[in-house]
N, C-alpha and C positions, 0 to 999 in steps of 0.2 A: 546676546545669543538669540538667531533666533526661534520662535515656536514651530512645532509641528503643525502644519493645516490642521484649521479645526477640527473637518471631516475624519482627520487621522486621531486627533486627538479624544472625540467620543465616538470610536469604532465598538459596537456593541460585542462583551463580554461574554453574553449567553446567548440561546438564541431566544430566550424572551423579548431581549430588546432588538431585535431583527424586524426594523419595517416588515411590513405584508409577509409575502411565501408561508402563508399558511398551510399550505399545503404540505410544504418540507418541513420545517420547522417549528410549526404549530404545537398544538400539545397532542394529537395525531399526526404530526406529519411524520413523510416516512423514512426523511434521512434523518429527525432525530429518533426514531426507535431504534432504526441500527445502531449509531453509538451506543443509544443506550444501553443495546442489546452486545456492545463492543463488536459488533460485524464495519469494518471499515472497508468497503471490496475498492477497487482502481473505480473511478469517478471521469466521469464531462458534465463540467457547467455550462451552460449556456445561456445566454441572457439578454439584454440590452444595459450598458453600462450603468455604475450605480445602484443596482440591485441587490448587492449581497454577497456576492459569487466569492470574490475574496474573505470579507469576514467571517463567512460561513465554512472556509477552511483552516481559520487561525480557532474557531472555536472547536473543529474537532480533531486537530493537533491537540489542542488542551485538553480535550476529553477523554484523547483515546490515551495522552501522554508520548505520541511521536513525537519526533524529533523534527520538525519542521525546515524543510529549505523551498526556497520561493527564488522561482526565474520567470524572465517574461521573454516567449517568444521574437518576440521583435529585436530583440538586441544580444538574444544569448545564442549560444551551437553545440553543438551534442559534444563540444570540446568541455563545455561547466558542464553538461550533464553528467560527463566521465569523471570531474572534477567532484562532485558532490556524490558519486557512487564512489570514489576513493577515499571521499572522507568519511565514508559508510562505512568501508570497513576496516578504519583506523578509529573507531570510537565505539565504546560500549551502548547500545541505545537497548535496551531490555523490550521497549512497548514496540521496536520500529519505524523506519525514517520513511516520513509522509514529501513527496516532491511534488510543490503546486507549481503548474506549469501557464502561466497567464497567454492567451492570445496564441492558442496553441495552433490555428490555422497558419499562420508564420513560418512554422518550421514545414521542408518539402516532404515529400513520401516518404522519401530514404532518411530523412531525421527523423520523422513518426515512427517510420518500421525498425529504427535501431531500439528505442525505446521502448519495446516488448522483451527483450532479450531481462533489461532488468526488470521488468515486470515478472515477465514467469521464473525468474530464479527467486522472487521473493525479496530483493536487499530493498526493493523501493515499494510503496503503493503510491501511486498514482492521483493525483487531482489535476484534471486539464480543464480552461475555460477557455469558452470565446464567446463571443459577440455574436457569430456566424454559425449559420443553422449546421452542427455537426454532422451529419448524414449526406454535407455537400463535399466538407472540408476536412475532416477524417478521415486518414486512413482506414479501410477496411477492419482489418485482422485487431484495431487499435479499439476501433468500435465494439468488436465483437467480445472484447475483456474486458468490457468495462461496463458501470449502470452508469446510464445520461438522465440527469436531473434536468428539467427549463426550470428559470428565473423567472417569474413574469413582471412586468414594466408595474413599480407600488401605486396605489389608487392615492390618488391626491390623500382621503381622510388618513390611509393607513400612515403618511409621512408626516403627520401634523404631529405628533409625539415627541419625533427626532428635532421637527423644529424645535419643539420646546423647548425639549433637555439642551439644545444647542444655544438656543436663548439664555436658559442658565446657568450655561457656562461661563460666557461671556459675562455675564453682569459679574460672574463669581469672580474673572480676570481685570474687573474694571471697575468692581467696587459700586457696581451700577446697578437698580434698579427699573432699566427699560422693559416696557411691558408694549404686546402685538394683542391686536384684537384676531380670534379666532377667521376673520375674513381675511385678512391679512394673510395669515399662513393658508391660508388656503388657497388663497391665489397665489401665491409663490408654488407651490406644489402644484396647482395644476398648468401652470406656463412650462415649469423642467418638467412635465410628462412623465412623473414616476420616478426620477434621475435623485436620491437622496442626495447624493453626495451634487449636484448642481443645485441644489436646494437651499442645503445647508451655504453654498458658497455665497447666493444670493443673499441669503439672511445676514451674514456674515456683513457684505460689504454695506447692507444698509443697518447697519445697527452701530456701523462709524461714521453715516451721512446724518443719524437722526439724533434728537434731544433726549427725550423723556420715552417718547412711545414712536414704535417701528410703523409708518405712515404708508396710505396706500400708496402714494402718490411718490414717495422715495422706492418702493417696489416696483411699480410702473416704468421709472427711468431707468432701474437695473434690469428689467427683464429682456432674454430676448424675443428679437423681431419675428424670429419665424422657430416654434415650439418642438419636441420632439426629436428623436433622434431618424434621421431620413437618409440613407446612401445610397445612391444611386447604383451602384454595383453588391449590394447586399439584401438583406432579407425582406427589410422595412420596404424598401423600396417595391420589389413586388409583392408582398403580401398589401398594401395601399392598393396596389393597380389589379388585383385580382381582386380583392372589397368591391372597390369601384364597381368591376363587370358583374361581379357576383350580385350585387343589389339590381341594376340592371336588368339582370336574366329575370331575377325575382319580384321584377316590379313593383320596385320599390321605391321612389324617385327622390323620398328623403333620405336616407341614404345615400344613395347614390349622387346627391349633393354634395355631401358630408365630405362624402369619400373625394369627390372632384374639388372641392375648396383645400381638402391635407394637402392632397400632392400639388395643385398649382402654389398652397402657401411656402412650397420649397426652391418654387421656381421651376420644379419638372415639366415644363410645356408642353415637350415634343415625347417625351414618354406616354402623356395623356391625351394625343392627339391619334398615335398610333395605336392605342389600347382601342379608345372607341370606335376607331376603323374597323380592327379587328371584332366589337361587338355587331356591330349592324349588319355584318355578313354572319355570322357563327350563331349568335342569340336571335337575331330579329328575322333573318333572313329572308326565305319568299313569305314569309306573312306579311310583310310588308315591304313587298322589292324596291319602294324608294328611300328607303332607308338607308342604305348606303351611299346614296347620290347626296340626301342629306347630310349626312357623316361627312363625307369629303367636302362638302362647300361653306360647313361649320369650322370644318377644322385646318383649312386652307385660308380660310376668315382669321381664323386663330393665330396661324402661323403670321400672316400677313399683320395682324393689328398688336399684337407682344402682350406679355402682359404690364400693366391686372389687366387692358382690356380685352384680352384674350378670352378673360373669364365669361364674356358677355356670350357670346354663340357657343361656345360650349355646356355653358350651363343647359342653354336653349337646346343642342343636340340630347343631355343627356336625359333632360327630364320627358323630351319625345322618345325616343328609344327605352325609357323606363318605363312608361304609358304603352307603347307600341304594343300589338300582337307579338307571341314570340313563337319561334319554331326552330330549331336544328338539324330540321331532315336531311337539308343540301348538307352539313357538314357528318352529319351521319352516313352520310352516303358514301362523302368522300373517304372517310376511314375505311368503310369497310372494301370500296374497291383496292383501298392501298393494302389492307391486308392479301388479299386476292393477289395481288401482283408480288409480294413480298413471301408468298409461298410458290413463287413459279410460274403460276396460272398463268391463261390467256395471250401465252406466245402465238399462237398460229391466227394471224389477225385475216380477214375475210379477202380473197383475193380482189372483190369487186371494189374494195375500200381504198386498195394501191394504187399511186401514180407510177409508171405515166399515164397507164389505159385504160382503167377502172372497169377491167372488163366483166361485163355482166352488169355492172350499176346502175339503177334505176332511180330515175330525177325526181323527186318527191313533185315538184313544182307541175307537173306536167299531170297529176294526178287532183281529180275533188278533193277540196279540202287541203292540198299539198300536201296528201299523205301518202304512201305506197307503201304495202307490207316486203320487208327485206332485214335480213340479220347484219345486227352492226358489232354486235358480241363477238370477241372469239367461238369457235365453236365448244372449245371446252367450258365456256362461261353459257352460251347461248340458254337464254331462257333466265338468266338471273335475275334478280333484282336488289337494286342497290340504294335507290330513290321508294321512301315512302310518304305518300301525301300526307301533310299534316290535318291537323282537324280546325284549323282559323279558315276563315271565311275564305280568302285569295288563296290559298293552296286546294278548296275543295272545288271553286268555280274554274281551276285548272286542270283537277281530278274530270269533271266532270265533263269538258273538254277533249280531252286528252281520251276518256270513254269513248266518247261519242264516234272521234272519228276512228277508231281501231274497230268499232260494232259495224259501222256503217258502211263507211268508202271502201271498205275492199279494194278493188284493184282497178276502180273504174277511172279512166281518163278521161280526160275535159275535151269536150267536143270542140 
């Protein structure tokens, strides 16, 4: 017969033995006051897998003494949910029947929104997780009944414990005394990124590859290639590519290395090529206007050479653009004209500005300077301003430009 996974087999009892979420679970945390307090209100986990999210709903079924039923989104339909609200009220349950609902982004609106009905009548309390940032994938009205706990990803040292206990398991199952040097587990835990339960798996298959003691070099061959949980159509994904820009703007260039080596370690190429585009206009912009010229000829280098060697001018783009001057004025600008147009404004545009005839319009070119005073604003905007000089060097010898000739050339034309 065979066993249950290990990981299933020492799923912690209390939440003392709960890797990390000190925060929840600690001996302040504040989903274990409410049990303790017996407050069980409808719940969202969310997390990065392996975190907890489940055993931390089996231990307050135990707590509170609900009667526990567990479905997982991806395979179930509000046909078991009516299933398991029938068996609700076909069994005495005195504490109340707790429904954990795994990967709850799975189910559509109208499966979410059915699921309020047994909520507010009371026969169910609610535990929903997912992976995915709830406030994307949540319904509404679902959010609004329930407290959402986050999971955060466990620090390599908080999962060295679990290795252990998992270690002496196993010797317990095999009559074995194998013993891990503390680096050992430690680098297992920091390759699964927080992920106990891929931790545990690792330890697992090398503690049937090795002899006496769990070797680095048999953890080396089990690990994977590329760390981390990373989905391209999910959180990790751009929470990585916002880091990245966010170091960037805050020039910060180690960082912003860090940040450029995770997501190329995924293979994201073209996600990171596009991100930086979008930095060198938004972050760097006229503070340094070739910035963007360089952007595009790194990352067109990029696209063209694949990686790893891809990683060669992009690194180069990021740590200039992290060094760079930085400014936002042009993208500050642009928001606030788009507010301007997004209440109406600025319909009645200048009749000189129309084709075919431009009638009235005066040629700048034909003026000192190629300037000539004339409204280009609607007139209900006329006189705004949208663009403010930043304070780096190349935006103020613009300013100061851009002064000179509105003081100066008035209206005089070139002899």
């Amino acid at each position: 017969m065979a066993q249950k996974p290990l990981a299933d087999r020492m799923r912690p009892a209390c939440f003392d033995e709960i890797a990390g979420q000190a925060h929840l679970v600690g001996k302040s945390g504040i989903l274990r006051r409410l049990c303790e307090n017996n407050r069980i209100p409808n719940m969202i986990f969310f997390g990065p897998p392996g975190t907890g999210k489940t055993t931390v709903a089996n231990i307050i079924a135990e707590m509170s003494g609900m009667q526990l039923y567990k479905l997982n989104a991806t395979t179930a339909s509000l046909s078991d949910v009516k299933e398991v609200i029938s068996s609700v009220d076909n069994i005495f349950s005195k504490s109340g029947t707790l429904l954990y609902l795994d990967e709850i982004q799975y189910f559509n609106k109208k499966q979410q929104q059915s699921l309020l009905e047994f909520m507010e009548n009371g026969k169910i309390t609610l535990i929903a997780s997912t992976t995915e940032n709830p406030y994307y994938y949540v319904y509404n009205a679902l959010l609004s009944r329930s407290s959402v706990f986050e999971f955060k990803s466990v620090t390599p040292e908080d999962c060295i414990p679990s290795l252990y206990r998992a270690l002496d398991l196993l010797n317990g199952d095999f009559s074995t005394e194998k013993t891990a040097d503390k680096s050992v587990m430690l680098s297992i835990a920091r390759a699964c990124a927080g992920d106990v339960r891929m931790s545990i798996g690792v330890l697992e298959n090398a503690f049937y590859i090795c002899d006496n003691e769990i070797t680095a070099e048999a953890v080396t061959a089990l690990l994977p290639s590329v760390v981390g949980h990373y989905d391209r159509n999910g959180d990790v994904h751009y929470d990585l590519l916002s880091c990245l820009q966010k170091s960037i703007r805050g020039s910060d260039p180690n960082a912003a290395i860090f940040y450029l080596a995770k997501i190329l370690a995924s293979g994201d190429l073209l996600s990171a090529c596009r991100r930086i585009l979008v930095i060198a206009s938004e972050d760097i912009g006229p503070a340094y206007p070739q910035a963007a010229s360089l952007a595009y000829a790194c990352t067109e280098s990029a696209r063209a050479l694949g990686l790893p060697e891809a990683a060669i001018p992009l690194a180069n783009i990021v740590t200039v653009l992290a060094t760079a001057p930085k400014s936002n004025s042009s993208y500050l600008a642009y928001h606030a004209a788009s507010d301007d147009i997004a209440k109406g404004l600025g319909q009645d545009i200048p009749k000189h500005l129309k084709s075919p005839n431009f009638e009235g319009y005066i040629y700048p070119h034909d003026f000192e300077n190629h300037y000539v005073k004339q409204q280009y604003l609607p007139s209900d905007l006329a006189g705004k301003h949208y663009y403010e000089f930043g304070a780096n060097k190349t935006e103020q010898a613009a300013k100061a430009y851009h002064d000179f000739i509105i003081a100066s050339c008035g209206n005089t034309r070139k002899k």
